[in-house]
C-alpha positions in Angstrom: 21.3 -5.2 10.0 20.2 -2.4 7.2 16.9 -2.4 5.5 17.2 -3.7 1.8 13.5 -3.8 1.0 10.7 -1.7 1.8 7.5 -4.2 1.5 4.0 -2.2 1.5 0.7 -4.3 2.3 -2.4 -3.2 1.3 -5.4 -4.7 3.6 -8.7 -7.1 2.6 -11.8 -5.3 2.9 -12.1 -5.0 6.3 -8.8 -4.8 7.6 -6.5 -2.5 8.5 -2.9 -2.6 9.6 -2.9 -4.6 12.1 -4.6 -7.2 10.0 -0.2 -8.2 9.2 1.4 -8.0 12.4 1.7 -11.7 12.8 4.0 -11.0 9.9 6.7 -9.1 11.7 7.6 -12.7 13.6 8.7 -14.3 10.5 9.6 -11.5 7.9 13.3 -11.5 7.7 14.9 -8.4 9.3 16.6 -7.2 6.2 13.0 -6.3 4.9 10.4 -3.7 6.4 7.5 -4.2 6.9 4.9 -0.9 5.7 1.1 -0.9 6.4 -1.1 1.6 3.8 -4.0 2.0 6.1 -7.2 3.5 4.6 -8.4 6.5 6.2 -11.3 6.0 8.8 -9.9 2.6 11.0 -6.5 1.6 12.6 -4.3 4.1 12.7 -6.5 6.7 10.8 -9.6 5.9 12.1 -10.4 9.7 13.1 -10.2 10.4 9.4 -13.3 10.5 7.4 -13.8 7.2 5.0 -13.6 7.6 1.5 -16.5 7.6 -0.2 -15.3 6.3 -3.7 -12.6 3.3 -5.2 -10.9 6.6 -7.1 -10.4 8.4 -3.6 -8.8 5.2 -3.0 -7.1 4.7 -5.4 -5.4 8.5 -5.2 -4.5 7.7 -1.3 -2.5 4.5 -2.5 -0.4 6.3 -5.2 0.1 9.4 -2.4 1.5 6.5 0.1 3.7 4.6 -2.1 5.0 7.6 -4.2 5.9 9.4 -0.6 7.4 5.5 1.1 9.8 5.2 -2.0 13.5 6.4 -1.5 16.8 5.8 -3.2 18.2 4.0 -0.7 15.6 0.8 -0.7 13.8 -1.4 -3.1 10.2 -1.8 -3.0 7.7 -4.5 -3.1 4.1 -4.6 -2.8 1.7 -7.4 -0.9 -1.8 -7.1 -1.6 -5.2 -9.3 -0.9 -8.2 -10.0 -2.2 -9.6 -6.1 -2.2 -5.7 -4.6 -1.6 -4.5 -6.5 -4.6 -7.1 -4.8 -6.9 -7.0 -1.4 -5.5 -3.0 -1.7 -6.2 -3.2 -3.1 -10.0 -5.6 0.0 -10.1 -3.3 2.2 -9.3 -0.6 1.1 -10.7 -0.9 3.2 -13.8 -0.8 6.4 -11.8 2.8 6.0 -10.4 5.2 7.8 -11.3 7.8 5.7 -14.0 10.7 6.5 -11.2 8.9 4.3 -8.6 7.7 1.8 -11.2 11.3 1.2 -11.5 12.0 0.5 -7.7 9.5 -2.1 -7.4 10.6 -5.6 -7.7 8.5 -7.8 -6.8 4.2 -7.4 -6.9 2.3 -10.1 -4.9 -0.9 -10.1 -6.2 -2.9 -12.4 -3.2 -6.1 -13.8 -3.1 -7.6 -12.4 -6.1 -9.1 -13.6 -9.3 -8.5 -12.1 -12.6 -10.3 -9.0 -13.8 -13.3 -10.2 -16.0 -14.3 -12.7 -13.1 -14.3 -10.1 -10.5 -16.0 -7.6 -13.2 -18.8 -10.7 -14.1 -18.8 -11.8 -10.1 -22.5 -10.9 -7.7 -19.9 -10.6 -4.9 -19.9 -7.2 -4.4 -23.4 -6.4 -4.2 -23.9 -8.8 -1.1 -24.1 -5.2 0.7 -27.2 -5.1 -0.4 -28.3 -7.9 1.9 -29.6 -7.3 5.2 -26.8 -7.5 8.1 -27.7 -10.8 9.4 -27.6 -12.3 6.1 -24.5 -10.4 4.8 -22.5 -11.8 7.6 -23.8 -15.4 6.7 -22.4 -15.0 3.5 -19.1 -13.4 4.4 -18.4 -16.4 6.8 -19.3 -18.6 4.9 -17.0 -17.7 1.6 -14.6 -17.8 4.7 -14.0 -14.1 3.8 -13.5 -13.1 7.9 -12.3 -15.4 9.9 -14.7 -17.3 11.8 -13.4 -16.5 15.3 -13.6 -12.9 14.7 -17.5 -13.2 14.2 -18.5 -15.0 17.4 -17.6 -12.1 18.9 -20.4 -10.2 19.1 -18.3 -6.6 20.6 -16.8 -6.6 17.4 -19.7 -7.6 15.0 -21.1 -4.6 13.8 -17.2 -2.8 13.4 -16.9 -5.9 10.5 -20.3 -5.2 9.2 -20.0 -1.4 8.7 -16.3 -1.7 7.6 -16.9 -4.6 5.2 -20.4 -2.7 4.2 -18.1 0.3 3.4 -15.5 -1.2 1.4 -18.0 -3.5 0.0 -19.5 -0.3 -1.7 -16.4 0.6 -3.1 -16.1 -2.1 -5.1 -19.4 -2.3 -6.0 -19.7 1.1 -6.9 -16.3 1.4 -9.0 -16.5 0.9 -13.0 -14.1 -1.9 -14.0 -12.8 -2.2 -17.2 -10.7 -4.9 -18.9 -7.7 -3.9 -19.8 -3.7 -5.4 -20.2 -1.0 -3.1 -18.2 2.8 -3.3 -18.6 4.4 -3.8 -15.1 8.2 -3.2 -14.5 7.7 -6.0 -11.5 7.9 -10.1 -12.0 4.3 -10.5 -10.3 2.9 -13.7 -8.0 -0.2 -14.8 -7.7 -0.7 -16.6 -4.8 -3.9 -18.3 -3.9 -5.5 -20.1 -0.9 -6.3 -23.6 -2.4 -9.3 -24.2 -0.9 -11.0 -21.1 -1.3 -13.9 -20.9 -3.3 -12.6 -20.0 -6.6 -11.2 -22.6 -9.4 -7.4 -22.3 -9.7 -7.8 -21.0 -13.5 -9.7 -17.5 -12.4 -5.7 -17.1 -11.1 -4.1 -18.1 -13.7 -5.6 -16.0 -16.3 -4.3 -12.9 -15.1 -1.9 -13.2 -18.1 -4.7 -11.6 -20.0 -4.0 -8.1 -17.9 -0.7 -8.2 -16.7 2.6 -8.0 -19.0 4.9 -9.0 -17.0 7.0 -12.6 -16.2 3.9 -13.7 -13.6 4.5 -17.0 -11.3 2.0 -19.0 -9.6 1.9 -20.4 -5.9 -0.9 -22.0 -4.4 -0.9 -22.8 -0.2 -3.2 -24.8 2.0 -6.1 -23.3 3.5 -8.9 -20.8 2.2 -9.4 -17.1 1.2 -7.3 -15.9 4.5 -4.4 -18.5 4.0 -2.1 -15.3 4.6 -3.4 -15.6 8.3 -3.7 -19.0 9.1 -0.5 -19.9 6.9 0.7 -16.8 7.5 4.8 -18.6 8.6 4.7 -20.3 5.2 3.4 -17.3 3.4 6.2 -14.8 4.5 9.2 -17.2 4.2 8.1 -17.9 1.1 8.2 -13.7 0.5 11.8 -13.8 2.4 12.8 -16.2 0.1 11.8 -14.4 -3.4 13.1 -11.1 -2.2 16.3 -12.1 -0.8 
């Protein structure tokens, strides 16, 4: 059966490719699956990390502007971290790929001026111990992952790093055009309120739609089934 859909995901802070590959059970096979991966884990991991969100934000255009073809549509998944990085870069594709994107799924992430007002990002600034408290806490790993103490200090240095890059990076409020119908979809027990979603009117335009599903910030994982036929469903 031939590819109609070309679906790039962009990772959390911390995670990396394989961060989707429950996904590739459920996604239908008329769609491909595409991981970015940042440089310096996963597959890339003997790359050097980038040190700024505009490095970034240059890889991510490279990727998707070198992934697009004419034989295949495009659509772009992003969460929490991924989903701002892509509405960041957004401005610097090219109009030709604009065009060949269909679908955006923005995932787990507020609007602009909550993330811009938000103490999140400076929770590097804790001591490790502490930072992870938080992180687990705000259910922003998943709790499993952090019992394991072999793994421990790869999420605290990779979360510490991307962390920084959001910290780091000057935001600015502002309303772009997209080509794309756009979803938000939320975890509905995560630990904002369901109107920090909904007021990404006020930087998208763009027809946006709304979908909420059980479970907290990492609802893609743990309602990872629902998630992708839900995707299956919109693009095909």
């Amino acid at each position: 059966m031939e590819n109609v859909y070309k679906l790039i995901c962009v990772p959390f802070a911390g995670g990396s490719s394989k961060s989707y590959l429950k996904w590739r059970s459920v996604i239908d096979p008329r769609i491909e699956l595409i991981f970015y991966e940042m440089a310096g884990r996963g597959t890339r991991q003997n790359e050097k990390n980038m040190h700024t969100m505009e490095e970034l934000i240059h890889d991510l255009v490279y990727f998707i502007e070198n992934t697009a073809d004419n034989e295949h549509r495009i659509s772009i998944f992003g969460h929490s971290m991924g989903a701002y990085v892509f509405y960041e870069a957004y401005e610097s594709l090219s109009k030709d790929v604009k065009t060949k994107i269909d679908y955006i799924f923005l995932s787990g992430a507020v609007s602009l001026k909550y993330i811009i007002a938000s103490p999140v990002w400076n929770q590097i600034l804790l001591p490790k111990d502490e930072f992870l408290n938080v992180v687990e806490m705000h259910g922003w790993v998943q709790k499993e992952i952090l019992r394991r103490d072999s793994v421990r200090d790869y999420i605290y240095r990779v979360m510490k790093h991307d962390f920084s890059l959001m910290n780091n990076y000057i935001w600015t409020m502002k309303k772009i055009n997209m080509y794309s119908q756009v979803y938000i979809l939320y975890g509905q027990e995560d630990i904002y309120q369901v109107e920090q979603y909904y007021s990404w009117k006020e930087n998208i335009e763009a027809p946006l739609y709304y979908w909420g599903f059980k479970g907290n910030h990492f609802f893609i994982l743990d309602q990872y089934q629902e998630v992708v036929e839900t995707i299956n469903r919109i693009l095909l």
